[in-house]
N, C-alpha and C positions, 0 to 999 in steps of 0.2 A: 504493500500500500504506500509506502513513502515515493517508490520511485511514482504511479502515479499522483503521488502529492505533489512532487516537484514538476511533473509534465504528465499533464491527463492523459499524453495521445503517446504517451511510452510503451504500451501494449499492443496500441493500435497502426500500424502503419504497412503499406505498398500490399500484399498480397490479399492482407489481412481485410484490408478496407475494400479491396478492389473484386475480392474475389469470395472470402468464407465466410465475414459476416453476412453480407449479403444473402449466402446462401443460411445462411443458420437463419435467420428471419423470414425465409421463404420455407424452410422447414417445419418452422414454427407455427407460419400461417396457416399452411397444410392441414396439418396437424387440431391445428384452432376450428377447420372448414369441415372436421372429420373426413377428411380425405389423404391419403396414403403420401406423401411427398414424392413419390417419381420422377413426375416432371416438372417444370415449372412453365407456365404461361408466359411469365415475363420474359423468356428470350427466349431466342433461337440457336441462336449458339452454345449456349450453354442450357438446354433445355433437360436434357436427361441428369438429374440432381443424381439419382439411384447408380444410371450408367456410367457416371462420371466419378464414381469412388470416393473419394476426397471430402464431400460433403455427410458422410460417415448418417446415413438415413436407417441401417441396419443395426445404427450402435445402440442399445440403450441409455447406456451413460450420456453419449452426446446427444441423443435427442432429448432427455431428458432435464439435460442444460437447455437445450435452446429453449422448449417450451416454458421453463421456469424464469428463464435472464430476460425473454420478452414479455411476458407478464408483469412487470417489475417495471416501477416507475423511474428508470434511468437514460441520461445519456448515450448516444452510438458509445462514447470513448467509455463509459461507465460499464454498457456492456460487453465490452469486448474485455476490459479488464476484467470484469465477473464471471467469464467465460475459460479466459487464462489462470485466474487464479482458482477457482475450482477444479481443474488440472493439476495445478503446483500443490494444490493441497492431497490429491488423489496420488501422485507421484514423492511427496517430500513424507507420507504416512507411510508408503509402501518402501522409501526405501530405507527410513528408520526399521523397519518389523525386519527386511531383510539383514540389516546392521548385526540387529538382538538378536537374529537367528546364529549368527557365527558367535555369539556371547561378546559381542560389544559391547562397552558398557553404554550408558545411558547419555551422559558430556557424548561421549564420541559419536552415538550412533545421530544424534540432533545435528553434527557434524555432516557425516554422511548425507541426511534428508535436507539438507542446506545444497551444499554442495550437487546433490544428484538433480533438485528441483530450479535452481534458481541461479545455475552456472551460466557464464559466457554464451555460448549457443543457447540456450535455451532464453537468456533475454534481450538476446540478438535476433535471433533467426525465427526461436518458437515463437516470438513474437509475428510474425510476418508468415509464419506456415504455421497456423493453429492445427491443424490436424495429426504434424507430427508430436505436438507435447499432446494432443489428445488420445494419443494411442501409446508414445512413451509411458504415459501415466502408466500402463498397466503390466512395464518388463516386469519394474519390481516382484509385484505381487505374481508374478509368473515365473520368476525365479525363485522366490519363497516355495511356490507350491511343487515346484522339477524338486528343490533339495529336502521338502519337507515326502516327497516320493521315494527318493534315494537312500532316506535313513531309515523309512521307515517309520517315521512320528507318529503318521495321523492315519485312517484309513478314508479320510476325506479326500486325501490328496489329490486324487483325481478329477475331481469335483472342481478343486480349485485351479488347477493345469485347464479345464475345460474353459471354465469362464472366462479364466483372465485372458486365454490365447483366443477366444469370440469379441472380446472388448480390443485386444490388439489387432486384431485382423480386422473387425467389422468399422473402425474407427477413422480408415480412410489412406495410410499413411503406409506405403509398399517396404519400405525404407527398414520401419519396424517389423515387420513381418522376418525381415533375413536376420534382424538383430532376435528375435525369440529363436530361429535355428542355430541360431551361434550357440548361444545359451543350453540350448537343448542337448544337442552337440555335448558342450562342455560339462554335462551332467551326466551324459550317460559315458562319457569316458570314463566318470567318478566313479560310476556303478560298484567295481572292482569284485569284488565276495558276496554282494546282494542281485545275482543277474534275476529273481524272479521279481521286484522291485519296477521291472520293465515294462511289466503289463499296466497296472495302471499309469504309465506315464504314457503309455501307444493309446490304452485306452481313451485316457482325457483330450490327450492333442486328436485325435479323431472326432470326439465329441464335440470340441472348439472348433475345428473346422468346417465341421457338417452345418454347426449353429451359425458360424460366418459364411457356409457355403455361397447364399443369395448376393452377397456381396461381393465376389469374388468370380461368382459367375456372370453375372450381369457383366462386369468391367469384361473379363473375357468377349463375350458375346459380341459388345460395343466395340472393344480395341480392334477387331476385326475389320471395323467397317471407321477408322479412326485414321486421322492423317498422322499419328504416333503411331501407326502400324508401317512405316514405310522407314523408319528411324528405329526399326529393332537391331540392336548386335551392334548400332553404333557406338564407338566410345566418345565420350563426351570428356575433353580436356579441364572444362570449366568445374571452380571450385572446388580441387583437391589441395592437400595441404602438405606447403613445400617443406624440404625437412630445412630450412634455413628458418621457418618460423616455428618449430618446437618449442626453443625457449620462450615461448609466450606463456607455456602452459607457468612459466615463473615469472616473468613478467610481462602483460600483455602488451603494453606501448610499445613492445619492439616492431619493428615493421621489415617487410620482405615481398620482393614480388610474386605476387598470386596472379592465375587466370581466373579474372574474374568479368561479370558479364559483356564488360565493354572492351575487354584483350588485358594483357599483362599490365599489370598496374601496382606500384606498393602498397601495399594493405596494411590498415593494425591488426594483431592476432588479437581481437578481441574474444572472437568464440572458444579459445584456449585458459579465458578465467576462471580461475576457483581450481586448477592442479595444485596452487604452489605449495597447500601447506601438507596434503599427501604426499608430497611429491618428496617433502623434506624428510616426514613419517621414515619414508620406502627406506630415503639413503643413509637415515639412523639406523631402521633396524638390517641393512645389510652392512653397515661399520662394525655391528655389536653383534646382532645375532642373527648371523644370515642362514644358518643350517635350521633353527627351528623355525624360520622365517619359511625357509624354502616349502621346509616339510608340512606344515602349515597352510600355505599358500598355492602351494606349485603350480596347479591346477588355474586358478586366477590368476596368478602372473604371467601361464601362457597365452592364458586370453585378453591379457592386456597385453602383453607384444604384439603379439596375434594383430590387436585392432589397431595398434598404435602405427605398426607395419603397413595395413591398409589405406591409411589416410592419404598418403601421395598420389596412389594408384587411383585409375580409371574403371569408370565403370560405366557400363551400356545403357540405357533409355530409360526406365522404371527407375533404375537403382544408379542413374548417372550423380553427379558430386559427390567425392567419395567424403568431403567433409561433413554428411550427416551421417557419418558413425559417431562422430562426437560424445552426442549424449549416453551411449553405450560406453563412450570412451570414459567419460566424466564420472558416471557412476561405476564403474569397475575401478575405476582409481581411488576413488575414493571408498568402496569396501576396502580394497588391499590397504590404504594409507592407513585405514582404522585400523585396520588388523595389526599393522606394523607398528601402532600407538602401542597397542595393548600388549604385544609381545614383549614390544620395550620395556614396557613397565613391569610384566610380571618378571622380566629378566633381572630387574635391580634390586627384586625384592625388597624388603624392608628396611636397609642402609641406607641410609640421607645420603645424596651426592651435594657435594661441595660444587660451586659456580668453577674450579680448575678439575673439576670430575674428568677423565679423558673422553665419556663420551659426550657432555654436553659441549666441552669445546669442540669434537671432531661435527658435533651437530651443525653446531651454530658458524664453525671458519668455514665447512664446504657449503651452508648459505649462501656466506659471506662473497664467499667465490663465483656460485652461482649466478648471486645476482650482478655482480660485477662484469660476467662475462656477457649476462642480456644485456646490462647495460651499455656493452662497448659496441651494442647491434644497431644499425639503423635503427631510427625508432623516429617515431610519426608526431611528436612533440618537441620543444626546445630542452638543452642538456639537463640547464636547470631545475626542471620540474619532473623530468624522469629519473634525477640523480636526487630527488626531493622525496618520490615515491619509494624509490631501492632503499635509499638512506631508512626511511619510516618504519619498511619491511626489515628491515635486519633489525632495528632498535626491536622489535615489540618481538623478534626472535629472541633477542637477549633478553629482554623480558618474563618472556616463556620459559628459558632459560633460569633464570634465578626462582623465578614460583618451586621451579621441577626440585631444584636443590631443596629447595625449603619443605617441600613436600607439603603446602594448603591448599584444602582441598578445593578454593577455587584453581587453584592450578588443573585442574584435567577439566575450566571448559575453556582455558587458554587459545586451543587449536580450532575451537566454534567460534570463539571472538576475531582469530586472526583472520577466517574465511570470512568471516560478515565483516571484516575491517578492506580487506583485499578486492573483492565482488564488488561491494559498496563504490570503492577507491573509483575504479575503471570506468562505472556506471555515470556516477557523481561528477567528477573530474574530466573525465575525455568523453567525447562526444564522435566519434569515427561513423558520419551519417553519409556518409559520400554515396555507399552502394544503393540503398536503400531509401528510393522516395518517399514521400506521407504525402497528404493532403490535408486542408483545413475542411470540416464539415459542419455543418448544422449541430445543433443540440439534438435533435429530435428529427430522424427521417420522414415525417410525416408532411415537412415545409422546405423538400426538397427541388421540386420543379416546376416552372408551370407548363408542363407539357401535358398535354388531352391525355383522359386516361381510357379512351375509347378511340384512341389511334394508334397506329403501328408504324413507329419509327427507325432509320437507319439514322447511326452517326457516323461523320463522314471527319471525325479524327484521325490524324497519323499516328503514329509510335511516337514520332519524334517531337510532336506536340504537348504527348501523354507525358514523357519520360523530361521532359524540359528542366536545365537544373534550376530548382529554387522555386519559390513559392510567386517569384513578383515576376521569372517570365512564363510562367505556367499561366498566369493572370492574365500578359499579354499575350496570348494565345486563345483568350477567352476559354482556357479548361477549369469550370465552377468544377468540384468534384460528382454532381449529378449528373452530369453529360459526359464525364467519363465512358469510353464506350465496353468497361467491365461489367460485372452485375448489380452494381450499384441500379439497376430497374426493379429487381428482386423489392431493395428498400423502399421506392417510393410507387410500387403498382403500376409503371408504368412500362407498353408491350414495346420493347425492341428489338431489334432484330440482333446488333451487337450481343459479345458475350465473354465472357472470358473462362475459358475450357483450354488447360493444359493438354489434353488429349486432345480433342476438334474434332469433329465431322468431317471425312476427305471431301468430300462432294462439296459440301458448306463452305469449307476453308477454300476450296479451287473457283466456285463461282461468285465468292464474295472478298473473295483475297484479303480473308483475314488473317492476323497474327493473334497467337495466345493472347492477350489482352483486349483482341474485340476493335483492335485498331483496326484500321483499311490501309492498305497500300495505297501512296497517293497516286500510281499513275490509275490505278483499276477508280480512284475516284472520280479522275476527268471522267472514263469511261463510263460512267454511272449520271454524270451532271450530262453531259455529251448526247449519250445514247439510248438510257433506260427510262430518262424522267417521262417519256408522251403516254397517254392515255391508254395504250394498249402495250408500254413497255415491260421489261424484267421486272420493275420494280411492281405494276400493277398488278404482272401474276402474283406478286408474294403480298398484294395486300397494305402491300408498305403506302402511307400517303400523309408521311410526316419526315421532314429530316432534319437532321442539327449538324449546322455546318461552323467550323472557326469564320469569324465576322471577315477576313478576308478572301475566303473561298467564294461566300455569299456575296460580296461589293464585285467580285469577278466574272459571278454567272449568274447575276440579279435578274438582266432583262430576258434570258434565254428560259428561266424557270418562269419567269411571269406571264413570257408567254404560253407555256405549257401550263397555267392554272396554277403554279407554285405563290401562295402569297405568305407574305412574313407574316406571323402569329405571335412572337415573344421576339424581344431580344433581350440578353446580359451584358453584361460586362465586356464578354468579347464571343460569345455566339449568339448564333442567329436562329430560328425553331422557325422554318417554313411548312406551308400543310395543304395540299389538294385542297380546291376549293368544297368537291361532294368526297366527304369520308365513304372511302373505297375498302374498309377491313372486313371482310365481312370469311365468317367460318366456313361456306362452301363457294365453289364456283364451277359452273361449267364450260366446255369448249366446244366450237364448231369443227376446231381443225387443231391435228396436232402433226407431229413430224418425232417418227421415233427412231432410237437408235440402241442397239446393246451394248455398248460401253459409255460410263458417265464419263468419259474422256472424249466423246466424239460429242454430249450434249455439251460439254461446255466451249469446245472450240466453234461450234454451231453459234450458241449466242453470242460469243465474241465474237463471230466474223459477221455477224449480223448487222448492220448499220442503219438499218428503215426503227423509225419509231415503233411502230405495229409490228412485233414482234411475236408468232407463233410459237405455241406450247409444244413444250419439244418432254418427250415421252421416253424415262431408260425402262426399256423393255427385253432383257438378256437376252429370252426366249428366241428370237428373229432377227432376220437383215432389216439394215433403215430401210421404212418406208412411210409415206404420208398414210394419213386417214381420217376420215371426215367422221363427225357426229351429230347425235340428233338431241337437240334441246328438251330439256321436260322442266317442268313443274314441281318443285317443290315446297316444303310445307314442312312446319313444325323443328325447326333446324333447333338443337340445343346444343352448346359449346362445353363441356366441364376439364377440368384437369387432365381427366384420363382416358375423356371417349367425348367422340362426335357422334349426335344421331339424330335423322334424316328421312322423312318420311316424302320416299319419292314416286312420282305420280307416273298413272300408264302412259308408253308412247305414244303420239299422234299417228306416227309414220314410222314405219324402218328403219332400221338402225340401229348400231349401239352407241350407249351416251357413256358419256365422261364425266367424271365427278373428281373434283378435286376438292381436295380436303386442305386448308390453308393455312397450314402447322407443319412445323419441322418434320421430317422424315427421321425415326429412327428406328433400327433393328427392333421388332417386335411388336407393331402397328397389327393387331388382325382387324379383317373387314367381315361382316356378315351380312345378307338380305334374305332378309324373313329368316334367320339362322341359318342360311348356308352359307359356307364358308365363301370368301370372295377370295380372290388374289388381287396382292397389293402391288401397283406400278408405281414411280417415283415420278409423279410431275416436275420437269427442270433440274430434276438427279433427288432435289431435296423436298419435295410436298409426297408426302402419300395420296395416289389415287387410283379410282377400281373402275372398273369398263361392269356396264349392264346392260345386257342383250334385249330389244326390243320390245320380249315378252314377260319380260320381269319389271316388277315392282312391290311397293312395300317399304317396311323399315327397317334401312340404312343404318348398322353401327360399327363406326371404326371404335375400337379398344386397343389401350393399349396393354398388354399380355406376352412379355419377352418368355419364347420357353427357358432362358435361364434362370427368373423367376419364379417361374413353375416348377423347373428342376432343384434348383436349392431350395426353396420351400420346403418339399417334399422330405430333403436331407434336414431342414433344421425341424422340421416336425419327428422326424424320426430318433432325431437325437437328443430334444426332451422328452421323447420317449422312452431314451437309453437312459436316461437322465433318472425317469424318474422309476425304473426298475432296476437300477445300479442301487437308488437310495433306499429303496427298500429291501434289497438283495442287500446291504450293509448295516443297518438298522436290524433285521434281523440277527444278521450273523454276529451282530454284536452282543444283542439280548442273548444267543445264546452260549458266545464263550465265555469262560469261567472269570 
């Protein structure tokens, strides 16, 4: 809570805002509407909430925040900290119990849930990708349950291996998913003399899986039909961490070149805060007692080379920036740092050391050194105040130092004090905001735009508008944070076509030439002001008949939109809200004539080489060769729009033919169509609308649903695995009552 004392928007900033709140409020709503969260209306690009993972719709934990933090009378900035720190507190509980499990003591394990919750990365980054501290939340308690399997403790264990690896898996974050195999891994090596111990830990990780299955499948299903399907097996250079900046993990102001999003650049190792006072732990107890240390540990010390070794390296699409092992990093260091506390001490036993003790000096000069040698590093501050920080750190060493001699017993929470002194320092003090954009926003999403909330608009942003350094040329660009072309529509109700989807739709992303943030490419914009705006354009297939342009786009193609019926409806600061004179969104339409092709690469070089305003609906239809085909107009009636299904009550033909029906909502994997309950097949109007061909003699009611079978198939898995669930608990509950 202090750091949002000092700055409210400390929690909230670039992903955060642009992307998860957003979707956590559209969660919410859902939810509020009794209706399932799926999809979302408000965009297109980002329409599949479910498909897209990240928005963690299968978690209970996380939907169980979002429904709570927006019922609750606060701030955007108020809820996203409320949302962050109900994580911190889920993850800083779990990794204290993990602590006491290895007989930490109590000073030290508050150490550990410090340290594991509220390190560098995590209030750097988890800041800005809420989904991964929403799913780290639950290694802890997953690794509690692997070693409370492995000894043997509980006969619950597996129970608990189940849920926590359904809360990590279903919570959004891929990242975390290879961090629980690690772990998993590293416990059944432990196994050693208990190999039947195995069964309930295969047991529970199958029952978490099964319960995450619907999550896991879906993404599957989508990634298929996903413009990150074409960027599989690539390695991604960006965001590993060089080994010139390790010494961060002791002092972070050192700086080093990273690949980071804009090319190699010096960076502060800020995501490397909260090692330094484990770190001291390790090198004491390998001065003094490195054999019972080893014997003790060995097992975790592997797995921290292990991770410590992977941070340079690269990794492919899902699992690309090898620097979100971090938090895996942080909290294994900080178990072993505890560990190496408590060895120490029971190693001196009961003898007072003297402040010329040999090991508190060998403690406190290889600090001494330490810190001296981060400090000879580049560093991203002037001398004087990073030699003001090192200087600070070694005093409250010697500090530590003298308590230890004297043996009182506030001495053992000396090492809690130095982590909340260290953490604090980096946060407080430097400010290394370069990567990582924010925005200023409203108190309250609900006075976020005056855009129609019964229209459907495109924003005609660049990247380089979005991403503009600083807040006063962001301004001069006229980017309010509402018109952001992220899912900031999610927050204020209103339909856009923008979206921001780290996966994307390939069909979507190729005929709208969008980037992961829902930007437009400026040259595909001329082509959109140029060629799509007339009355029978691309833009009128999709319904769109609003757009927000920066105030200099609009001064440029004023008269050309006006005379296509474009008139300006709002303007800000620095954009412009132009809107079709007759609102043209309307949830079905039909066509007289379409032009089809079987690859969505041959529709979309079709409407780009198109030039004529009136622009025919062009048909991906695998089954056949391109060919034209004409349709027969009908009548319909009773059209209703919801969340999750169109339905459509269509009238007999006049004359021959089959009619066309387009449905004027995103296309995504698992749209089924029915008339009068039989089943239809679904065509992709323009690659991206669902629509279905009805033969002359048919009529009746029309309903598209949306029904992924990967949603029907994991279902199925997570029903059957409370079902495992709950005849495992009574198959233990028995066998309890009856041993002795």
């Amino acid at each position: 809570m202090a750091f949002h004392a000092i700055d409210p928007s400390f929690f909230w900033k670039d992903d955060f805002q642009l992307q998860y709140l957003p979707g956590s409020r559209e969660v919410a709503r859902a939810w509020s509407e009794g209706s399932f969260p799926l999809l979302s209306p408000y965009s297109w690009f980002c329409t599949g909430l479910g498909a897209e993972y990240q928005y963690g719709i299968f978690s209970v934990a996380r939907t169980t925040a979002d429904i709570v933090v927006w019922a609750l009378p606060l701030s955007l900035n108020g809820r996203a900290t409320a949302l962050l720190l109900f994580h911190f507190a889920i993850l800083a509980a779990g990794a204290y119990l993990l602590a006491r499990s290895y007989s930490i003591s109590f000073p030290i394990a508050l150490m550990v849930a410090l340290i594991a919750s509220i390190n560098g990365w995590n209030l750097w980054w988890g800041t800005t990708w809420y989904p991964s501290v929403a799913s780290f939340a639950w290694i802890p308690w997953y690794w509690i349950a692997l070693r409370s399997a492995v000894a043997g403790r509980s006969r619950w264990s597996w129970l608990g291996i189940a849920l926590s690896l359904y809360l990590i898996i279903a919570a959004g974050w891929p990242f975390t998913v290879l961090m629980a195999a690690v772990i998993t891994v590293l416990n059944l090596v432990s196994l050693q003399s208990r190999p039947r111990t195995i069964i309930p830990i295969v047991g529970g990780i199958a029952i978490g899986g099964c319960l995450a299955s619907p999550a896991v499948l879906m993404l599957i299903e989508y990634f298929r039909s996903s413009a990150r399907m074409s960027a599989s097996g690539i390695l991604d250079f960006l965001w590993s961490v060089p080994i010139t900046a390790f010494g961060g993990f002791v002092l972070p102001t050192i700086q080093s070149v990273w690949a980071v999003f804009v090319g190699d650049m010096p960076h502060t190792a800020v995501e490397l805060t909260g090692g330094l006072i484990p770190l001291c732990a390790i090198v004491a107890a390998i001065g003094s007692v490195r054999r019972e240390f080893w014997r003790a540990m060995r097992y975790e010390l592997v797995l921290l080379t292990t991770l410590i070794l992977l941070l340079p390296l690269h990794g492919p699409n899902l699992f690309r920036w090898s620097f979100r092992w971090l938090p895996l990093v942080h909290l294994t260091l900080a178990i072993v740092g505890a560990q190496a506390f408590e060895i120490v001490r029971r190693a001196r036993g009961k003898e007072p050391r003297t402040l010329t003790d040999r090991r508190n000096v060998a403690t406190w000069a290889a600090g001494l050194v330490v810190i001296a040698f981060a400090t000879a590093i580049p560093f991203d501050h002037d001398l004087d105040t990073t030699a003001t920080l090192a200087g600070a750190l070694f005093i409250l060493c010697i500090v530590w130092s003298v308590f230890e001699s004297t043996e009182r017993r506030v001495a053992a929470y000396i090492p809690l004090a130095l982590s909340i002194v260290s953490i604090a320092a980096m946060f407080v003090i430097f400010s290394p905001a370069r990567e990582v954009p924010g925005w200023e926003f409203p108190r309250s999403e609900t006075t976020l735009s005056p855009v129609h909330p019964n229209r459907r608009y495109l924003s005609l942003y660049a990247i380089e508008n979005i991403m503009a350094d600083g807040p006063e040329r962001r301004r001069s660009f006229g980017i309010r944070p509402e018109f952001l072309p992220g899912n900031n529509a999610m927050l204020m109700q209103a339909h856009l076509v923008n979206g921001y989807s780290p996966v994307g739709p390939a069909a979507m992303k190729r005929l709208l030439a969008m980037e992961t943030h829902g930007a437009m490419i400026p040259r595909y914009r001329q082509w959109v002001l140029e060629h799509a705006t007339g009355n029978q354009g691309f833009l009128a297939h999709l319904g769109i008949d609003g757009l927000i342009l920066p105030r200099p786009v609009f001064e440029r193609y004023r008269t050309l939109l006006q005379s296509r019926g474009w008139n300006e409806a709002a303007r800000t600061e620095g954009a412009v809200i132009v809107e079709q004179r007759e609102r043209r969104s309307f949830p079905i339409a039909m066509a007289r004539y379409a032009v089809k092709f079987p690859q969505y690469e041959d529709v979309g070089n079709w409407i780009f080489a198109h030039k004529t305003l009136d622009l025919p609906l062009a048909i991906l239809a695998p089954d056949g060769p391109a060919h034209d085909e004409a349709y027969v107009l009908r009548r319909i009636e009773r059209v209703s729009e919801e969340r999750l299904r169109t339905t459509v009550d269509v009238a007999p033909a006049a004359q021959q033919g089959k009619s066309l029906i387009v449905f004027m909502r995103p296309w995504l994997p698992g749209w089924r169509a029915t008339l009068n309950g039989r089943p239809l097949s679904i065509l992709r109007a323009d690659s991206i609308m669902p629509a279905v061909e009805i033969d002359s003699h048919e009529h009746g009611h029309l309903v598209l649903e949306y029904r992924p079978a990967s949603l029907l198939i994991g279902g199925t898995l997570a029903v059957a695995a409370l079902i495992a669930i709950a005849a495992a608990s009574l198959w233990t509950i028995r066998r309890r009552r009856v041993s002795p």
